[in-house]
C-alpha beads as a LAMMPS data file, in Angstrom:
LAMMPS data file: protein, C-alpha beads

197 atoms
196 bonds

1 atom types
1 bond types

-500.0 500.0 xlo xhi
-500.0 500.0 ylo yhi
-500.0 500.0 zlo zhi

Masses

1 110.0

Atoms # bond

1 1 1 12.504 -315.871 308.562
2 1 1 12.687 -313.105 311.286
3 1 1 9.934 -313.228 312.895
4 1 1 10.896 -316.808 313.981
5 1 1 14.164 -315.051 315.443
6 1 1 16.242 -318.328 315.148
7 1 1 19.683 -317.412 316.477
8 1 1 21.345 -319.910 313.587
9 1 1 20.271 -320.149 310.311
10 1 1 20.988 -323.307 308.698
11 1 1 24.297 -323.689 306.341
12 1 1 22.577 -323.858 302.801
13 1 1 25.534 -326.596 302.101
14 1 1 23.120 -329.053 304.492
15 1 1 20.836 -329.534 301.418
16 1 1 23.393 -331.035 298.964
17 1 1 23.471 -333.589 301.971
18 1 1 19.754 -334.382 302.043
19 1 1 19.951 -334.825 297.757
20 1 1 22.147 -338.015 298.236
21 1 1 19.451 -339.877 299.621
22 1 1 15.787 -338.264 299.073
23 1 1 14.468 -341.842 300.210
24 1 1 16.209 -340.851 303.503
25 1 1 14.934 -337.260 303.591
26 1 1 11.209 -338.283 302.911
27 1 1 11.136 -340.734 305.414
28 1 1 12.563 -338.236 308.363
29 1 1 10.177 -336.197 307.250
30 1 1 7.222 -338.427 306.993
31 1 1 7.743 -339.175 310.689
32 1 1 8.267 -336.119 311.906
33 1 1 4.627 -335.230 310.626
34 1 1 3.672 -337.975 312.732
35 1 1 5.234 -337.388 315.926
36 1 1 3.623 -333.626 315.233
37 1 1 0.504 -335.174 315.170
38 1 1 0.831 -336.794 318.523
39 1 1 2.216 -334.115 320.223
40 1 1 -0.983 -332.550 319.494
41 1 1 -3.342 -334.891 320.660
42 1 1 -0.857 -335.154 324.003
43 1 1 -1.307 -331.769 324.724
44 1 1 -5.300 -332.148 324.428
45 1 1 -5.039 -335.019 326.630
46 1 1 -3.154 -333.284 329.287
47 1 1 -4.752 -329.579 328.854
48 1 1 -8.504 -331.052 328.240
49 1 1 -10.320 -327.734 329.848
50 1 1 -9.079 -324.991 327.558
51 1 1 -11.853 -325.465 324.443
52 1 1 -10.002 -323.196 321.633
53 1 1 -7.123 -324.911 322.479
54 1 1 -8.457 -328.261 322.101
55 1 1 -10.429 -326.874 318.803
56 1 1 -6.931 -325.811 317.073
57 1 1 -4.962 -328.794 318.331
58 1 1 -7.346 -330.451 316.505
59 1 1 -7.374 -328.713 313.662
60 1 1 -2.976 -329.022 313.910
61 1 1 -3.242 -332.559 314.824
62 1 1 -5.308 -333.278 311.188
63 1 1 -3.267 -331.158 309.424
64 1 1 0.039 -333.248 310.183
65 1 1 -2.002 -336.362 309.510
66 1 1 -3.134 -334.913 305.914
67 1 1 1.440 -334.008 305.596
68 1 1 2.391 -337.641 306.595
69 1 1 -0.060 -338.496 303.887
70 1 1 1.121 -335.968 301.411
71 1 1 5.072 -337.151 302.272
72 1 1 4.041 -340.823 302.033
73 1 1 2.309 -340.202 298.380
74 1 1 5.502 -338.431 296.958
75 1 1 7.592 -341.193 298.637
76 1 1 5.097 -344.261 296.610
77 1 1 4.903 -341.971 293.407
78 1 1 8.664 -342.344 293.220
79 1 1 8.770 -346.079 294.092
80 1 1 10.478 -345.453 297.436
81 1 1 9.640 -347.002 300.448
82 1 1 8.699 -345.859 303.954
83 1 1 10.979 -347.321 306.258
84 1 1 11.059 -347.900 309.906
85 1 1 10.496 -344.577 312.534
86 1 1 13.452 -342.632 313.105
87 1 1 15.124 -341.272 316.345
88 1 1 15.320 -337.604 316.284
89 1 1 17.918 -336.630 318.475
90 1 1 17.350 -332.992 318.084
91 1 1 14.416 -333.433 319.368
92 1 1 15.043 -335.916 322.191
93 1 1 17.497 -332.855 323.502
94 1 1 14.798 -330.311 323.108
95 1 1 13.001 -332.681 325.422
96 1 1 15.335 -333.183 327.945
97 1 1 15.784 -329.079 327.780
98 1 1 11.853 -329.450 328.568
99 1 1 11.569 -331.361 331.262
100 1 1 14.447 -330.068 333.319
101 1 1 12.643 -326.507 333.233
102 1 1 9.380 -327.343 334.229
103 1 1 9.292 -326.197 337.549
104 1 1 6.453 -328.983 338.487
105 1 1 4.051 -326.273 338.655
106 1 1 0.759 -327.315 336.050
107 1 1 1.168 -324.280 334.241
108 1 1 4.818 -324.611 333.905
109 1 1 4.606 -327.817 332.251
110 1 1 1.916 -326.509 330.083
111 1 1 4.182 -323.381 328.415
112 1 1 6.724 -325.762 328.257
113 1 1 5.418 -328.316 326.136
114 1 1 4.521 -324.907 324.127
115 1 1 7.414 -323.590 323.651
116 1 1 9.181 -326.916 322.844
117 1 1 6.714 -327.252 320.512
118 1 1 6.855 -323.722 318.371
119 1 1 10.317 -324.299 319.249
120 1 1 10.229 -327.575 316.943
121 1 1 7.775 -326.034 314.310
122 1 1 10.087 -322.874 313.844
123 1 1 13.262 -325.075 313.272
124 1 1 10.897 -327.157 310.287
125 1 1 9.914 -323.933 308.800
126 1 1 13.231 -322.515 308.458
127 1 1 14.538 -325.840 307.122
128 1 1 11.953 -326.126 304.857
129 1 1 12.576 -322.847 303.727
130 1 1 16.201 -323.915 302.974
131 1 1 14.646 -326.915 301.433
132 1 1 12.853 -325.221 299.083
133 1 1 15.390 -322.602 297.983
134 1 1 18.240 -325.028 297.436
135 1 1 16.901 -328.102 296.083
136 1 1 17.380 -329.196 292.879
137 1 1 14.090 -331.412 292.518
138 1 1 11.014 -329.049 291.549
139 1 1 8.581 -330.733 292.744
140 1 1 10.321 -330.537 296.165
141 1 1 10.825 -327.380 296.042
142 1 1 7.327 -326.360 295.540
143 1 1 6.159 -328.822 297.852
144 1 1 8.432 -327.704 300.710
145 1 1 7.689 -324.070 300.062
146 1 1 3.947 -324.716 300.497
147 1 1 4.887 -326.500 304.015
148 1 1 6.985 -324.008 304.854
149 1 1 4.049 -321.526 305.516
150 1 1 1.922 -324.018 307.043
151 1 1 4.821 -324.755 309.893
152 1 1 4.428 -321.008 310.543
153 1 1 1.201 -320.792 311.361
154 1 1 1.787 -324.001 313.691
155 1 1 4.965 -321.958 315.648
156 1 1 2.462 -319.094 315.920
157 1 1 -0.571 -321.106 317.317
158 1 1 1.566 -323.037 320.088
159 1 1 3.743 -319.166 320.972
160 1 1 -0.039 -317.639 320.866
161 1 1 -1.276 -320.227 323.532
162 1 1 2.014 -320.217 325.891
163 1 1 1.207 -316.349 325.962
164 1 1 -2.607 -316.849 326.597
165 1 1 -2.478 -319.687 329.251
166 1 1 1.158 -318.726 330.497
167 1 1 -0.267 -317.029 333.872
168 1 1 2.549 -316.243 336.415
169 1 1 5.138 -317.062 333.930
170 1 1 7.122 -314.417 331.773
171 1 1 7.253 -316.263 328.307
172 1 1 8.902 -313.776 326.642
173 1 1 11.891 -314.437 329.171
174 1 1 11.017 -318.509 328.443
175 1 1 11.220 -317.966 325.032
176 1 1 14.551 -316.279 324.416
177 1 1 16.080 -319.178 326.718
178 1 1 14.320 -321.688 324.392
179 1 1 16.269 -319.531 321.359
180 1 1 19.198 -319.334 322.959
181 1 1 19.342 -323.386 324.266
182 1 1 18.311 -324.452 320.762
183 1 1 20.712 -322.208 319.122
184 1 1 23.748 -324.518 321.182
185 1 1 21.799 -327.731 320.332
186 1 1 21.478 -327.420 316.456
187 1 1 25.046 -326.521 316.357
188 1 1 25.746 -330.014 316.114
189 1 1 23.146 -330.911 313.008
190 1 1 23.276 -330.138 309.888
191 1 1 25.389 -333.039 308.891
192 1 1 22.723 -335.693 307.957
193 1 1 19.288 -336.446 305.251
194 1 1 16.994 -335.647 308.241
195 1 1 14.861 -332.551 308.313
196 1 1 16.413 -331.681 312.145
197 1 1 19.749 -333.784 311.347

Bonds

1 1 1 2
2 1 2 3
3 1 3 4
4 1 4 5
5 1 5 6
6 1 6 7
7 1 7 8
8 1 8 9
9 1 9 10
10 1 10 11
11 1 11 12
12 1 12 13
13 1 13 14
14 1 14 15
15 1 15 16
16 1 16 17
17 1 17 18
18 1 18 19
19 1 19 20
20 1 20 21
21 1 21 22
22 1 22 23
23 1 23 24
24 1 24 25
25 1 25 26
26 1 26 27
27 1 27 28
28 1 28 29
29 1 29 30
30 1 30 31
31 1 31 32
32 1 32 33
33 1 33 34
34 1 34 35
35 1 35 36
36 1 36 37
37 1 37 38
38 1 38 39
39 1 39 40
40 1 40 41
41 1 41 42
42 1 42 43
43 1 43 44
44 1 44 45
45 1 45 46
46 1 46 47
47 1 47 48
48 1 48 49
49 1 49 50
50 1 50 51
51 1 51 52
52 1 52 53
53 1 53 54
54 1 54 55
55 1 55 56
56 1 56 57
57 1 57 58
58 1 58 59
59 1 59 60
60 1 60 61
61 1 61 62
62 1 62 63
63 1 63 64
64 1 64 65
65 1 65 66
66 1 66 67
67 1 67 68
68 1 68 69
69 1 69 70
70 1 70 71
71 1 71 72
72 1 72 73
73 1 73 74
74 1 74 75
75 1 75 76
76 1 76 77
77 1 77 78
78 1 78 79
79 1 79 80
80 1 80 81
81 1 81 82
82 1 82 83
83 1 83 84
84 1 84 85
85 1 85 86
86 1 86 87
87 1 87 88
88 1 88 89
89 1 89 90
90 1 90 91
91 1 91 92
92 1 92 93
93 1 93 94
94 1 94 95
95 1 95 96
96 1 96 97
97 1 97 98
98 1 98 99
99 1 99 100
100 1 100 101
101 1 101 102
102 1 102 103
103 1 103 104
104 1 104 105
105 1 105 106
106 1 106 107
107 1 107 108
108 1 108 109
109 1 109 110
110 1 110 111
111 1 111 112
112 1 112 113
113 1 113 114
114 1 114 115
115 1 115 116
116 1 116 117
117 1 117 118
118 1 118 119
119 1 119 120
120 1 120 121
121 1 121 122
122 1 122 123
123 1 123 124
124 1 124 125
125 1 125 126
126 1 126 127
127 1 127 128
128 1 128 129
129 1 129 130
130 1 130 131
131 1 131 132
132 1 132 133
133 1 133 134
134 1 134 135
135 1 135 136
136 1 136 137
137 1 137 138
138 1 138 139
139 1 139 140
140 1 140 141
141 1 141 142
142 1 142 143
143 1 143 144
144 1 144 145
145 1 145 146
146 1 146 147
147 1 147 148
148 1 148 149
149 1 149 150
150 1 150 151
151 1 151 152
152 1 152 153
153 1 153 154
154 1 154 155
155 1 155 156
156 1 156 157
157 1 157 158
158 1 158 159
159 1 159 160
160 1 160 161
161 1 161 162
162 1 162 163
163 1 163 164
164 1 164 165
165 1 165 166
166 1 166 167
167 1 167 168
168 1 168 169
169 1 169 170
170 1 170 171
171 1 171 172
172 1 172 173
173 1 173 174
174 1 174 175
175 1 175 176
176 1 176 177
177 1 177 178
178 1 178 179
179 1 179 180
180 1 180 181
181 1 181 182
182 1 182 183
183 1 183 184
184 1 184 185
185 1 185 186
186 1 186 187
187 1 187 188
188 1 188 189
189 1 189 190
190 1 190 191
191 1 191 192
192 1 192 193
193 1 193 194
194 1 194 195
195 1 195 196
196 1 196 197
């Protein structure tokens, strides 16, 4: 997982955590395809002029739709249950992280949202790559593998457009802050059956 250049990988041990409770697991992770899926359609609804990005937002937006789906069918299959939404507070500090460096500036909001966006996609990839090396349950394993490559192609279509649209901004400066801030941030997970916990 270099190319995501993640400054922490996650501690493999994290996984014998998330096997104590798959109900647990599959219901972070049902939600976080959710909240994907609306971060797409916010970022249409704020950046409305910008056609291709619109077009793949879509395209992203569906695709997390079609995951909640595929996480909620493995969750019935098993005779779990969805339950409620669930805070993630990895994610609620990747916010904060977000909204203190806009400068106010439209464009600066823009590559943020971005960034904390492949930001959030390149974490789920690597998890899911630890997922799907370390789990016990095959079918998990194969499914999280397969998701694994699709979360890739999300970080690279949010990094793509924060290049593209980031005029007046150097991004590549943006985005080794972003590594470095959520490098100090998921420190403190790892501990919980959440895919960011």
């Amino acid at each position: 997982m270099a190319v995501l250049k993640l400054k922490l990988p996650t501690d493999p041990r994290w996984v014998n955590i998330v096997e104590k409770n798959i109900e647990e697991i599959l219901t972070d992770h049902a939600w976080c395809e959710q909240k994907a899926a609306s971060n797409a359609i916010t970022i249409i609804t704020i950046n409305s002029e910008y056609p291709d990005l619109v077009s793949d937002m879509l395209a992203l937006a569906k695709e997390e739709i079609e995951h909640f789906q595929m996480v909620h069918d493995i969750i019935k299959k098993r005779g779990l249950k969805l339950g409620r939404e669930r805070k993630d507070d990895y994610v609620g500090e990747l916010a904060l992280y977000m909204k203190r460096s806009n400068t106010g500036s439209r464009v600066s909001g823009f590559v943020e949202r971005l960034l904390f966006s492949a930001m959030i996609e390149a974490r789920s990839c690597e998890r899911f790559k630890v997922l799907s090396e370390n789990i016990q349950d095959e079918e998990l394993s194969k499914f999280y593998w397969n998701l694994m490559e699709s979360e890739a192609g999300h970080y690279t279509t949010f990094i793509t457009y924060a290049r593209k649209y980031g005029i007046g901004i150097d991004v590549e400066k943006r985005w080794a802050e972003w590594l470095e801030f959520e490098a100090s941030v998921i420190a403190n997970y790892g501990k919980s059956e959440s895919i960011h916990g």
